[in-house]
C-alpha positions as MATLAB code, in Angstrom:
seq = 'XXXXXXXXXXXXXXXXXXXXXXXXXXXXXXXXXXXXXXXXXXXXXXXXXXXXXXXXXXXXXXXXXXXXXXXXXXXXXXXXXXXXXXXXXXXXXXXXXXXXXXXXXXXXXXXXXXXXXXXXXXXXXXXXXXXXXXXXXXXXXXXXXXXXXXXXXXXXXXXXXXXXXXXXXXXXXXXXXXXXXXXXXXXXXXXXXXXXXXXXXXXXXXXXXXXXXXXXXXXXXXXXXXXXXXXXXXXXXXXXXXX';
ca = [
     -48.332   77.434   56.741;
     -46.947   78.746   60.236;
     -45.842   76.168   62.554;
     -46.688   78.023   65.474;
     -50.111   78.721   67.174;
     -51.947   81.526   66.215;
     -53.090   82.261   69.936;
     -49.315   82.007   70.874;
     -47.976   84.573   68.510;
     -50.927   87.022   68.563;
     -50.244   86.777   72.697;
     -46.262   87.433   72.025;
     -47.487   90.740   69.614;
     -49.409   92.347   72.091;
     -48.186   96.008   72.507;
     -48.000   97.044   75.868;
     -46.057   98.675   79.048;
     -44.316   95.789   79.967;
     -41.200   96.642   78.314;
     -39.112   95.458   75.218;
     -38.735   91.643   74.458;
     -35.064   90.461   74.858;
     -34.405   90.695   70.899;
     -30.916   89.233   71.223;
     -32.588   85.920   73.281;
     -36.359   85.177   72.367;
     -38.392   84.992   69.319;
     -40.820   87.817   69.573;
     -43.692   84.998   67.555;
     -43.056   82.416   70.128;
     -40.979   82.981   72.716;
     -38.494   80.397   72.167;
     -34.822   81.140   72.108;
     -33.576   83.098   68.929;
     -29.674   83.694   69.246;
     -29.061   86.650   68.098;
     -32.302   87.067   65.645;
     -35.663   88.646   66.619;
     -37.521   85.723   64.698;
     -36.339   82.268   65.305;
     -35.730   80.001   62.411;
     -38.838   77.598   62.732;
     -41.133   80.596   63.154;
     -39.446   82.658   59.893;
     -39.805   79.431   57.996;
     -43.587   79.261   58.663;
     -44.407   82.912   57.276;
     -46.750   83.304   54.898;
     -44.356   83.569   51.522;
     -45.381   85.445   48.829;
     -44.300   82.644   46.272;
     -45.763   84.092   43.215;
     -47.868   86.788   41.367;
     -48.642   89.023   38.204;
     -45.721   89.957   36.455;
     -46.295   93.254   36.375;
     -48.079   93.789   39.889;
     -47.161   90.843   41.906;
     -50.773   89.976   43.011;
     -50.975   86.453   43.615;
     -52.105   84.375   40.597;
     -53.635   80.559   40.503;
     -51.173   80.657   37.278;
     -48.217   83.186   35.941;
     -49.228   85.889   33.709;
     -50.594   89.338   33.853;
     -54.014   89.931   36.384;
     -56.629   91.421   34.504;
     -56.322   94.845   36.108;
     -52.821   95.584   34.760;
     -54.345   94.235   31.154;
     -56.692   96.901   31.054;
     -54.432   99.531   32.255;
     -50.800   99.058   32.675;
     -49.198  100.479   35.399;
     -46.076  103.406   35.410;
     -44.104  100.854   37.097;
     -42.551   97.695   34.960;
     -42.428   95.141   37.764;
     -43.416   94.728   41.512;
     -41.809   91.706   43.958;
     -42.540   90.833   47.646;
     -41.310   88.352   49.702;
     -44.549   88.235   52.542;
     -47.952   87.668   51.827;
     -49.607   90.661   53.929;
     -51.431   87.976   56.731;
     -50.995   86.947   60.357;
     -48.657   87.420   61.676;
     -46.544   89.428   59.515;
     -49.000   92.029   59.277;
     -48.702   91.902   63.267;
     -44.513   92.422   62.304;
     -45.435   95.121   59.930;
     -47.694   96.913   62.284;
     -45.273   97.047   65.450;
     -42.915   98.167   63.196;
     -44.532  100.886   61.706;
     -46.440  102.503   64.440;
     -44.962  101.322   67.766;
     -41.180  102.239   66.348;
     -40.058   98.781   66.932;
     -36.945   99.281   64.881;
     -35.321   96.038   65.461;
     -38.522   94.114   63.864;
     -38.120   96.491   60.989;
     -34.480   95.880   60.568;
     -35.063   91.899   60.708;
     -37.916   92.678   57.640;
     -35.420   94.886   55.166;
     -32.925   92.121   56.034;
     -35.639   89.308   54.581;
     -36.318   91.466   51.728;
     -32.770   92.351   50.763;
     -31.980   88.793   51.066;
     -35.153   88.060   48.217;
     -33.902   90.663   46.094;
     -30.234   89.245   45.984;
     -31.483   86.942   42.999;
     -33.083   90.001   41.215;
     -31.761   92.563   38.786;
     -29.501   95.114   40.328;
     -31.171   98.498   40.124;
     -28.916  101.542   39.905;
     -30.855  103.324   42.619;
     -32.939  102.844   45.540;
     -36.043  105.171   47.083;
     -38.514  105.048   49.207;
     -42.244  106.566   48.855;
     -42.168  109.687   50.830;
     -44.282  111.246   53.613;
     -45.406  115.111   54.135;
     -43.388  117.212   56.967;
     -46.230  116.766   59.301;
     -47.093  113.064   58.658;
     -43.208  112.764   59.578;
     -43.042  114.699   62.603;
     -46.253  112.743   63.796;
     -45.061  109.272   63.320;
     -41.485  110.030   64.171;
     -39.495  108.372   60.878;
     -40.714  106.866   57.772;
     -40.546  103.392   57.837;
     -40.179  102.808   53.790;
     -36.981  105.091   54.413;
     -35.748  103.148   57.139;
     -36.291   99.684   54.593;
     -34.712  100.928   51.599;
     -31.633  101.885   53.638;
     -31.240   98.303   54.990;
     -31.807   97.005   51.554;
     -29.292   99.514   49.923;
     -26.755   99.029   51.933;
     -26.938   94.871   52.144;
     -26.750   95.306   47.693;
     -24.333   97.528   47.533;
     -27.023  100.114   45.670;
     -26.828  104.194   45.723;
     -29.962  104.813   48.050;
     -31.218  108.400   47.843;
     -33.731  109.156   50.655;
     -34.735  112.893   49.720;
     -35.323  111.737   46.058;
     -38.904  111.678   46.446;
     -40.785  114.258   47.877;
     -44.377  114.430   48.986;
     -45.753  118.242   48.055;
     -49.300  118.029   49.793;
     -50.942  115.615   52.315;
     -53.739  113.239   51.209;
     -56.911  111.158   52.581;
     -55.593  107.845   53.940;
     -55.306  105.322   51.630;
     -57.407  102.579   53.504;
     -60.954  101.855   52.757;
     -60.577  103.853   49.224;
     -61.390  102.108   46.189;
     -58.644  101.857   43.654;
     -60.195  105.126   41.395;
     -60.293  107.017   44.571;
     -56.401  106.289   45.581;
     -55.299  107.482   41.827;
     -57.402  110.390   42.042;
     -56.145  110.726   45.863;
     -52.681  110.807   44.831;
     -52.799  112.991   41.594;
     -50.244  115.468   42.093;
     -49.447  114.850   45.550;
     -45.556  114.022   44.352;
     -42.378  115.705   42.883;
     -39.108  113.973   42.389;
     -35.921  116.006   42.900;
     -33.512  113.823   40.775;
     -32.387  113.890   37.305;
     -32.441  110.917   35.824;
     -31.053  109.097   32.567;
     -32.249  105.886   31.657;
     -31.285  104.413   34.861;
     -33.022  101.600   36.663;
     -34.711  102.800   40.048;
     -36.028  100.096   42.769;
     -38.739  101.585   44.699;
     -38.957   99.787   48.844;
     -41.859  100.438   50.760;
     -43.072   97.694   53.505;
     -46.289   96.779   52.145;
     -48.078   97.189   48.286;
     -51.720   97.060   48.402;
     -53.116   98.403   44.860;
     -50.081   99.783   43.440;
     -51.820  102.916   43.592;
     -48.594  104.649   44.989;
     -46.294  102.743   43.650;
     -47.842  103.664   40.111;
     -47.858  108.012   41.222;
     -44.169  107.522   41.709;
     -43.238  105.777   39.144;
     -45.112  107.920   36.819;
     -42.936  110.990   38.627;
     -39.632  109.209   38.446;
     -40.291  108.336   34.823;
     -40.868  111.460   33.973;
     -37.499  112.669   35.712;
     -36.028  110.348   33.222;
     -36.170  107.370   34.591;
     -35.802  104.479   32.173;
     -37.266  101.671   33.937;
     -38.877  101.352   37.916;
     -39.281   98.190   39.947;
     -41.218   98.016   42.862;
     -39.625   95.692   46.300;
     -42.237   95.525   48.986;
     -41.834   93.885   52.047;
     -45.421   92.397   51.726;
     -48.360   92.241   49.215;
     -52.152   92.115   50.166;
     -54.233   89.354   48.649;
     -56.572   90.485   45.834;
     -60.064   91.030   46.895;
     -61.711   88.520   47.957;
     -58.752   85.974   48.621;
     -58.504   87.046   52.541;
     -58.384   84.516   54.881;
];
């Protein structure tokens, strides 16, 4: 469990006018002095870790196996890892990342996951789910891009960014049940890359169903894809395990 406050570190997330925190000198959890890292080492070691989950989907599991959901229908993908359980505060991390363009934070989270996937099978390629032209010009980047870069780059992995293309914008995700984000996401990608057999890792910052993560895989597989991991950042809890 985190060794810091919860008031503390939701006060230190608080997006507002008053300029950037000093990155290179205080922890942007709890203030303290960092060096040169964004998170100092007592707060990183009290993040929620995602220390275990289905095989196949990573959702967490009182015991190893496969969760009942991917027993009754197996996802495209073969495999799933996080390194974050998706709770305060690294949903606080993940969220100033992703829609206040704090860039550093996000650099500091592809480092933490390329540093988990170290002990994992090298893939032969790395992409990133992709967004439509307009949900890119809106939010300015795309934030799974901006990961797998970070994470290609630290294992020494081909990382192609225009692999994956989305062909037609869709209903957010959020609030949709898990039929509704399949049936959301029917045909809503194309992948641009011919593939043989190879081994593709799929980054995005956080897996909730695996809705997306099973479109794409289904796409990349049938671009000849031989096998597709997914590497998220973080992983929600299964319903009804929130705190």
């Amino acid at each position: 469990m985190s060794n810091f406050s919860a008031g503390a570190a939701l006060q230190a997330l608080i997006f507002s006018a008053r300029g950037s925190p000093r990155f290179g000198q205080d922890c942007l959890l709890c203030g303290a002095a960092a060096g040169d890292r964004v998170i100092c080492d007592a707060c990183a070691h009290g993040l929620p870790m995602h220390t275990g989950g289905c095989a196949r989907c990573a959702v967490a599991l009182e015991q190893p196996g496969v969760c009942g959901e991917c027993l009754r229908r197996a996802p495209s993908f073969d495999g799933a890892c996080a390194i974050f359980e998706y709770r305060f505060p690294v949903d606080r991390l993940i969220h100033r990342f992703k829609f206040a363009a704090d860039l550093a934070v996000g650099r500091w989270l592809s480092a933490q996951l390329a540093d988990r996937m170290f002990a994992e099978p090298r893939p032969d390629l790395i992409v990133a789910p992709p967004l439509t032209r307009e949900r890119l010009r809106r939010r300015g980047f795309n934030q799974a891009v901006e990961i797998a870069k970070v994470v290609a780059t630290r294992l020494r992995v081909p990382c192609a960014i225009a692999g994956l293309e989305k062909v037609r914008e869709t209903a957010p995700q959020p609030g949709l049940t898990r039929r509704q984000r399949r049936a959301n996401l029917r045909r809503a990608f194309r992948c641009r890359l011919r593939l043989s057999g190879e081994h593709v890792a799929l980054v995005d910052d956080v897996m909730t169903t695996g809705a997306t993560a099973d479109a794409l895989a289904r796409v990349l597989k049938a671009a000849g894809a031989g096998r597709v991991s997914v590497w998220a950042v973080a992983r929600t809890p299964a319903p009804g395990a929130r705190d």
